[in-house]
C-alpha positions in Angstrom: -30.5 18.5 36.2 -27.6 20.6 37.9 -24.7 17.4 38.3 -22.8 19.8 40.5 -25.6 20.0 43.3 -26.3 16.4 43.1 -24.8 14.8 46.3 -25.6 11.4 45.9 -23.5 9.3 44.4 -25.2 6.7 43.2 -27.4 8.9 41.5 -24.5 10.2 39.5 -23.1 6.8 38.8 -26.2 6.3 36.9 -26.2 9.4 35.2 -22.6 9.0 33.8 -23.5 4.9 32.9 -26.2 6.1 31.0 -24.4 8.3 29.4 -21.2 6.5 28.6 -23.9 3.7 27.6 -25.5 5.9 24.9 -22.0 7.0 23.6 -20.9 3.5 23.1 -24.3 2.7 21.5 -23.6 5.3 19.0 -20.3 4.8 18.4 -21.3 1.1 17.7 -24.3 1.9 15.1 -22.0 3.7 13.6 -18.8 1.2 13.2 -21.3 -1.2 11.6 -23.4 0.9 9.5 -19.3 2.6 7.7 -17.6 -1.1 8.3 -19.5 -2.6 4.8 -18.9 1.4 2.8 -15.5 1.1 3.8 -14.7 -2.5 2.6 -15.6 -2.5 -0.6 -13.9 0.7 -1.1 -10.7 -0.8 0.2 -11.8 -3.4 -2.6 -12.2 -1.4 -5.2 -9.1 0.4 -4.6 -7.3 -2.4 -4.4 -8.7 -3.6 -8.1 -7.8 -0.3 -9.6 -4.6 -1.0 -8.2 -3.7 -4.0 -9.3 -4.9 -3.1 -12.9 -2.1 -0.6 -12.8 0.8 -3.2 -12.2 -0.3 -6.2 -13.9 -0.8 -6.7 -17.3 -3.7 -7.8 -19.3 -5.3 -10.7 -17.4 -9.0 -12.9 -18.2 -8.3 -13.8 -14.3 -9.8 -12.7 -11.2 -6.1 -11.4 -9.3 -8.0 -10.1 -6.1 -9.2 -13.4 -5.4 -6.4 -15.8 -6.7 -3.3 -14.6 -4.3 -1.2 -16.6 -2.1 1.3 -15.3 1.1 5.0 -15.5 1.7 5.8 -15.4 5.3 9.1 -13.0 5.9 11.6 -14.0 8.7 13.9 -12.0 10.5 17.6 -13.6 11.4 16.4 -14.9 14.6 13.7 -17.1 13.0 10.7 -14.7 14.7 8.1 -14.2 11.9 8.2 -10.1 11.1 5.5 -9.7 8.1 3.5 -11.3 5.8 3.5 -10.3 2.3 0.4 -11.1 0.1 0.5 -11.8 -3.6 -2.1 -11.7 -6.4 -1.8 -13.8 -9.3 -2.8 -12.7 -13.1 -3.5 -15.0 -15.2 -4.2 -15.3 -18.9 -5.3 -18.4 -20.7 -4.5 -20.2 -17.3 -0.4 -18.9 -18.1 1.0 -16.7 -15.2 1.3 -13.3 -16.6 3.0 -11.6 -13.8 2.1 -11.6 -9.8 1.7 -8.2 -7.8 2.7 -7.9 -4.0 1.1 -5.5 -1.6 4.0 -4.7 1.1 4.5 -1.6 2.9 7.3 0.2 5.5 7.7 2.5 8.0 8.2 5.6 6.6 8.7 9.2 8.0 4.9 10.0 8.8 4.0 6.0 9.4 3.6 2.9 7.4 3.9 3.3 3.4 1.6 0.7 1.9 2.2 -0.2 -2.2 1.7 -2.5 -4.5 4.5 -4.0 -7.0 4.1 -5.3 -9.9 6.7 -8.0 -11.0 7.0 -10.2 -14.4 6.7 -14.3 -14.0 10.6 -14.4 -13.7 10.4 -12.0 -10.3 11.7 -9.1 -12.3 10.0 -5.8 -10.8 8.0 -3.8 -13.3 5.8 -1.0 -11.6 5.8 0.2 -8.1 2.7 2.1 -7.1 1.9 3.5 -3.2 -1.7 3.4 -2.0 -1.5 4.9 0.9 1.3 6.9 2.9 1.7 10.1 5.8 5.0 11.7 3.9 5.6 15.4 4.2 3.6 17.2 1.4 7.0 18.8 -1.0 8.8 16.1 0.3 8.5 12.9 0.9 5.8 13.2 -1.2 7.7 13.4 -4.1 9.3 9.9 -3.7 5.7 8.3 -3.2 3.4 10.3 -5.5 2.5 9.7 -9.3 1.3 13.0 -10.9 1.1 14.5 -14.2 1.7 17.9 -14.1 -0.4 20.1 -17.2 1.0 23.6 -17.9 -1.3 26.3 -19.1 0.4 25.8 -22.8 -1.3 22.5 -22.6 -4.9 23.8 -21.6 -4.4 26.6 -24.0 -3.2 24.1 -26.5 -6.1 21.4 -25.7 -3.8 19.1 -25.4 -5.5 15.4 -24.1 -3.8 13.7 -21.0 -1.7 11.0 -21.8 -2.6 7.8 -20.9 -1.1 5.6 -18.7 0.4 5.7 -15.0 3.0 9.4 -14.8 5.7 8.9 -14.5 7.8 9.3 -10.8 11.6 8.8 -11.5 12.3 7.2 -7.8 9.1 4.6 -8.1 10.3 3.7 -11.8 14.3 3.3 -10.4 12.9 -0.3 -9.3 11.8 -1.3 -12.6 14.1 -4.5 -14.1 15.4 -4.8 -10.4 15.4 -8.8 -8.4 16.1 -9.5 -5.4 19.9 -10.0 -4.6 22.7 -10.7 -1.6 22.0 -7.3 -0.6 19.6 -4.5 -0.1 19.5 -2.1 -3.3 21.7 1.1 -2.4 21.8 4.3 -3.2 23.8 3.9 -6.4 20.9 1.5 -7.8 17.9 3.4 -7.1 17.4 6.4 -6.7 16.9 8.5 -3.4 16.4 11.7 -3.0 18.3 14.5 -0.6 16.0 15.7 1.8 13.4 12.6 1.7 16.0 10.1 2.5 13.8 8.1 5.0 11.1 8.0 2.7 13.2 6.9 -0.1 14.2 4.0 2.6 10.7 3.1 3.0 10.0 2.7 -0.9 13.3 0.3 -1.0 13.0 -1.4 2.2 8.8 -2.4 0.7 9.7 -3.2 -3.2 13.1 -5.1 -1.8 10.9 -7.2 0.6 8.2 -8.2 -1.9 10.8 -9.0 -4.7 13.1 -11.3 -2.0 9.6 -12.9 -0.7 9.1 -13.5 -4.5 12.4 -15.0 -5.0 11.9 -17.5 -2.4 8.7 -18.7 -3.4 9.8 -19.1 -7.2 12.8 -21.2 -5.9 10.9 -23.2 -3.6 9.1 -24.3 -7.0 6.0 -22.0 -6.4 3.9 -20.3 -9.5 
């Protein structure tokens, strides 16, 4: 059928419903049949992740978390921030907060790791938008292996690698005031990314510090 040479209306109101109906069809078959896939990748990411910041644990942290509610000045709820519990032998082993900021490509999503006392341990992101050679340096744990290592067959080494602006945070608690600069690192060029890393491990730990004081384990 030639639309242009179609001069009723109606008739092309029903051409363009039924074809703005199939479109929706399809685009709904195909939210349900990725929404499951996508979960329980999501899941298992998070799993992976939180093996990387907690410590040995015979509990289930994924399923045994609990939420601290962050305020701003003017009493208006701003985020939530949701912790996961390891446990070993029932004993609280350490607790691991997923928090994120808004960082120079979007939101920058991680997870921190932090002893019983609310001592940060290990910062990991999970997900981020920085600038590849830039931000991506602040947000990014990789092990770089030069060809003397492949020549020399030398195995990986175990363990997260090491990123000297994620591992700044580890020993740090939550104080009177925000980290700086002269604390943690930053780096020149990246300096809104570096923000976002602060402004996320800052909010967990000072969420942690208020539960523990409030008498929460």
């Amino acid at each position: 059928m030639n639309l242009t040479k179609v001069s009723n209306p109606f008739l092309l109101a029903l051409v363009l419903l039924v074809v703005c109906g199939a479109a929706t069809a399809i685009m709904a078959t195909t939210a349900v049949m990725t929404k499951e896939p996508i979960e329980k990748a999501s899941a298992a990411k998070l799993v992976e992740g939180l093996k990387s910041v907690l410590p040995a644990v015979d509990n289930d942290p994924s399923k045994d978390f609990f939420e601290v509610k962050m305020k701003k000045d003017d009493g208006q709820e701003e985020k939530t921030i949701r912790f996961y519990v390891g446990r070993r032998n029932g004993a609280v082993v350490g607790y691991a907060a997923e928090s994120s900021a808004k960082g120079y490509g979007g939101d920058v999503t991680g997870l921190v790791g932090f002893k019983p006392d609310g001592t940060a341990d290990v910062v990991i992101i999970q997900s981020h938008n920085e600038t590849p050679g830039i931000g991506t340096i602040i947000v990014e744990r990789t092990r770089k292996r030069t060809i003397s290592d492949l020549f020399r067959g030398a195995k990986p080494e175990e363990g997260l690698p090491p990123n000297q602006y994620l591992d700044s945070y580890k020993g740090r608690k939550a104080g009177s005031a925000k980290w700086d600069k002269d604390e943690v690192d930053f780096r020149t060029g990246a300096t809104i990314s570096s923000v976002a890393v602060r402004d996320l491990v800052w909010d967990a730990a000072s969420a942690l510090e208020r539960h523990l004081n409030q008498g929460g384990k």
